[in-house]
N, C-alpha and C positions, 0 to 999 in steps of 0.2 A: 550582473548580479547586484542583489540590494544590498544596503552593509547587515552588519552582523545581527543588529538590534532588531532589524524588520523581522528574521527569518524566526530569533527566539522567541519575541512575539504573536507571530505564526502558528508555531506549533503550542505556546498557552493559548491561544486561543482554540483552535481545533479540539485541542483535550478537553476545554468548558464545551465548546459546544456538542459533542460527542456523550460527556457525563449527563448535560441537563436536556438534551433533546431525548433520551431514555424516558424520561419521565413525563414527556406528552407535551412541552414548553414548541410552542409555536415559532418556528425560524425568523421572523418578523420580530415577534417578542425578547426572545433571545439576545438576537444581535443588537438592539436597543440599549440592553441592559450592558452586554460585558463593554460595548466600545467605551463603558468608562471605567472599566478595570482596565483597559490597556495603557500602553506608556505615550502618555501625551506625546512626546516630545517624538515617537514615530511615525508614520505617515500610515501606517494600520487603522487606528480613528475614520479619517478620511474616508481610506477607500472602503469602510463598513457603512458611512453617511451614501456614499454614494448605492453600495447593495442594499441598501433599506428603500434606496429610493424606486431603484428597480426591480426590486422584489414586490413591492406595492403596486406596480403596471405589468410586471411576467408573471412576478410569481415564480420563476424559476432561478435558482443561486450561479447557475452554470452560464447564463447570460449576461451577469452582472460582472462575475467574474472575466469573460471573454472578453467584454467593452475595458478592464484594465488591465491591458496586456502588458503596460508597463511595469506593473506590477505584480500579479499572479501571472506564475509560468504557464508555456501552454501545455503542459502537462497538469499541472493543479487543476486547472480549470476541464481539461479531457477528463477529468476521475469523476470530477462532479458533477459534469453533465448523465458520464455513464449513469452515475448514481440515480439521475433523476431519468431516465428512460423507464416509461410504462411497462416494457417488455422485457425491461434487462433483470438480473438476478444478484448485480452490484449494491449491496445497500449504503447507504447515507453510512449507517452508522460503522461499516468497513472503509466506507471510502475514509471517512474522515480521521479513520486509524493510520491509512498509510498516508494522509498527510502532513499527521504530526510527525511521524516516522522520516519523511520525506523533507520536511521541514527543519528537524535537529539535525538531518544529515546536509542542508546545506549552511547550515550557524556555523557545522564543525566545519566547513571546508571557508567559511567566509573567514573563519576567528582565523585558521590558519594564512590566507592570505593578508591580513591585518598586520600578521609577525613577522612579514618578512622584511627584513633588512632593505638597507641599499646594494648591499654585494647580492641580492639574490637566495641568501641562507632565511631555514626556517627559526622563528624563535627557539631556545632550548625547550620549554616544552612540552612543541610539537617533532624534535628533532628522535623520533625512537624509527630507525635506523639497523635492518639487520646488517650480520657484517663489520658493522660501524661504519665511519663515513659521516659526510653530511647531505640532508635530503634537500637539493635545490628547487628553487619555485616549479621549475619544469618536469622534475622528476614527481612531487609533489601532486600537479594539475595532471599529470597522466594517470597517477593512481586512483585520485579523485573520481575523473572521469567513467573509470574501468567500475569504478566501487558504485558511480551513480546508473553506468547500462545496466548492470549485474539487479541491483533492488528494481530498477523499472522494468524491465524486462520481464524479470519472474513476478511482477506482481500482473501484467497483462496475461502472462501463460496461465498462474494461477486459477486469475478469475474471470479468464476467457475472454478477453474484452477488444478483442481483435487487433491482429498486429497491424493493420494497415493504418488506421485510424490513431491508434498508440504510438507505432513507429513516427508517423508523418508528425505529430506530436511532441515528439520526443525529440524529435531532428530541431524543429526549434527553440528546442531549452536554453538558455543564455549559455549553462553549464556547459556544453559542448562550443568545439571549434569548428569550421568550413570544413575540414575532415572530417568531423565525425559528423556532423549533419550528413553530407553526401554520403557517406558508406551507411549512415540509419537509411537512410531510403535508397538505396541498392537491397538495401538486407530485406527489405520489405517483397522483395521478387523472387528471396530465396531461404526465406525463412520455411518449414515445411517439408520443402523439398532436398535441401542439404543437408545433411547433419549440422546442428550448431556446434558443438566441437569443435570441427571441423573448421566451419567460419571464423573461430576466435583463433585458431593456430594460425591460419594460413591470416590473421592480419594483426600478429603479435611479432614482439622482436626476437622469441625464442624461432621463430621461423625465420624471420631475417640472420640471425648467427647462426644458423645449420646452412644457408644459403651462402655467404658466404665465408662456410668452415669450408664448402665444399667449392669454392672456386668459382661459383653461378653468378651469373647476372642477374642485378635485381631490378631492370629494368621490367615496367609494368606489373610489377608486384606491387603488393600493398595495396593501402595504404596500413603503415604500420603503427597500430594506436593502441595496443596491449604491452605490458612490460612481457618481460622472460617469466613470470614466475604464473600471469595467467596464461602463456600459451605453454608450459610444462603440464598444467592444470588440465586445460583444455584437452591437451594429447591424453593425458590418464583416463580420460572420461569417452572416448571416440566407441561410440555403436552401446552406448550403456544410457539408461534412463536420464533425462535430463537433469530432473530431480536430482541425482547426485555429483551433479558438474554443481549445478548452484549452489548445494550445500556444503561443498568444498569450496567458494568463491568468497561465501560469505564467511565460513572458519578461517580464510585466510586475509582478504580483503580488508576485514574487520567494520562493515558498513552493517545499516541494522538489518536484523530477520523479519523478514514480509508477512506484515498481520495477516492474520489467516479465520476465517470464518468459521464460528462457536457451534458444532453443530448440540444443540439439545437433545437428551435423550427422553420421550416422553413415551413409548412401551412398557418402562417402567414400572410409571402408574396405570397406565392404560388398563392392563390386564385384571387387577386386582379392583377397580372400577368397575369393570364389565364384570366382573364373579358377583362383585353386589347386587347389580341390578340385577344380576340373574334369579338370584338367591330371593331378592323382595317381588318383582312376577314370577317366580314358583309357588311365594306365600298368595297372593293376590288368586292366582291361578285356583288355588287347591281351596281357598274358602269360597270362589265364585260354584266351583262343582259341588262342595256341600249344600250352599243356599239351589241347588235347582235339583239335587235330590231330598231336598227339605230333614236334610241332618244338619244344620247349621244351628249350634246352639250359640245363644246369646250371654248365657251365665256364665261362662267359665270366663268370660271378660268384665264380670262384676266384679267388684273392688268390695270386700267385704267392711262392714263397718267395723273401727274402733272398741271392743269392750268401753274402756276407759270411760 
């Protein structure tokens, strides 16, 4: 992970390029301009010198992006390629919502790992704790984790963008551990076909403690990388729309809601357009039949003079 400064950088940036690409600013031009609103003192600058450079020979953002893998995740960089696909239905200007989105969600997980101690404790805070208690580094990175499959996940279901290609993606995020890499791409053979419900209980700890409430072996189970309170979640949600496991994930989880695509209403006006034109060749109509029955008077559209 980068420190904290890259990621809030990140996502100001995304938010300018997002507001001023609206208004026709050519991606070349753009990133010219903001790499000096950004904070010198980050390595952001840089890696925009180097996407100006390859943006000048591709032409495409999603390539420039992939050659700094040490720096854009390989999830950043999967969104914005989707983006740029001729056939896809991803635009630029959504992608680049979820990645300021995606972007302040890992500032807040970086800010927290900055605060912790040498024993292992969160700063106060970050310490909100139900229960009470205190939340340790490891209790912390689990949650994290659970809160970053949950937003990337449903932003691939959302907007269709194929789990294999997104999983296999996602599996290499720094933000994950060799756990959850391997079971992201296990999941990828049984996404579809399983209920996901179903997937999250059976590799949460609320499944691990009914396992051994009831005396089992838990040998070959797992691996277990959900707390108890997503696999409680999980179980409420089994043979129901997915749509509402996520939106319980995210109520609970407390990770941001997944931009979602503005649809415009243009029926609207539509209707009341077309009544016009109807209305002006009805008039057009009805003086062409008077001029070819030769009752087309020309006077009644004389403007009479002035007395005065």
């Amino acid at each position: 992970m980068l420190d904290n400064a890259e990621y809030v950088e990140q996502a100001y940036l995304f938010d300018l390029v997002r507001e001023r690409i609206a208004v026709g600013t050519p991606m070349q031009e753009l990133l010219a301009q903001l790499r000096h609103e950004l904070l010198a003192t980050t390595r952001l600058p840089m890696a925009i010198e180097y996407m100006l450079t390859e943006l000048r020979h591709s032409g495409l953002m999603g390539d420039a992006m992939s050659r700094l893998g040490h720096y854009f995740s390989s999830f950043q960089t999967f969104l914005i390629r989707e983006s740029e696909r001729e056939t896809g239905r991803f635009s630029i200007h959504l992608a680049l919502q979820v990645l300021q989105a995606d972007a302040k969600l890992r500032a807040d997980y970086t800010a927290r790992l900055e605060s912790i101690d040498t024993a292992g404790n969160l700063g106060e805070s970050f310490q909100v704790v139900p229960r009470g208690g205190v939340l340790t580094a490891d209790g912390m990175a689990q949650r994290a984790r659970s809160g970053f499959f949950f937003f990337q996940f449903e932003v691939l279901s959302r907007n269709r963008l194929g789990y294999d290609a997104g999983l296999t993606a996602m599996s290499s995020d720094p933000i994950y551990n060799a756990d959850w890499a391997k079971w992201l791409l296990n999941l990828r053979a049984n996404v579809g076909l399983v209920d996901l419900a179903d997937l999250l209980f059976l590799a949460s700890d609320e499944y691990r403690r009914r396992l051994s409430a009831e005396g089992l072996d838990l040998e070959g189970k797992g691996p277990f990388l959900f707390g108890e309170k997503e696999g409680r979640i999980a179980l409420a949600n089994r043979r129901k729309d997915p749509v509402y496991l996520f939106g319980a994930m995210q109520r609970h989880l407390g990770y941001p809601p997944v931009p979602r695509p503005v649809h415009v209403e243009t029926d609207r006006d539509t209707i009341p357009a077309m009544l016009r034109r109807i209305e002006r060749l009805e008039s057009r109509i009805k003086l062409m039949e008077q001029e070819q029955r030769q009752e087309f008077d020309l006077s009644k559209f004389y403007k009479k003079p002035d007395m005065d």
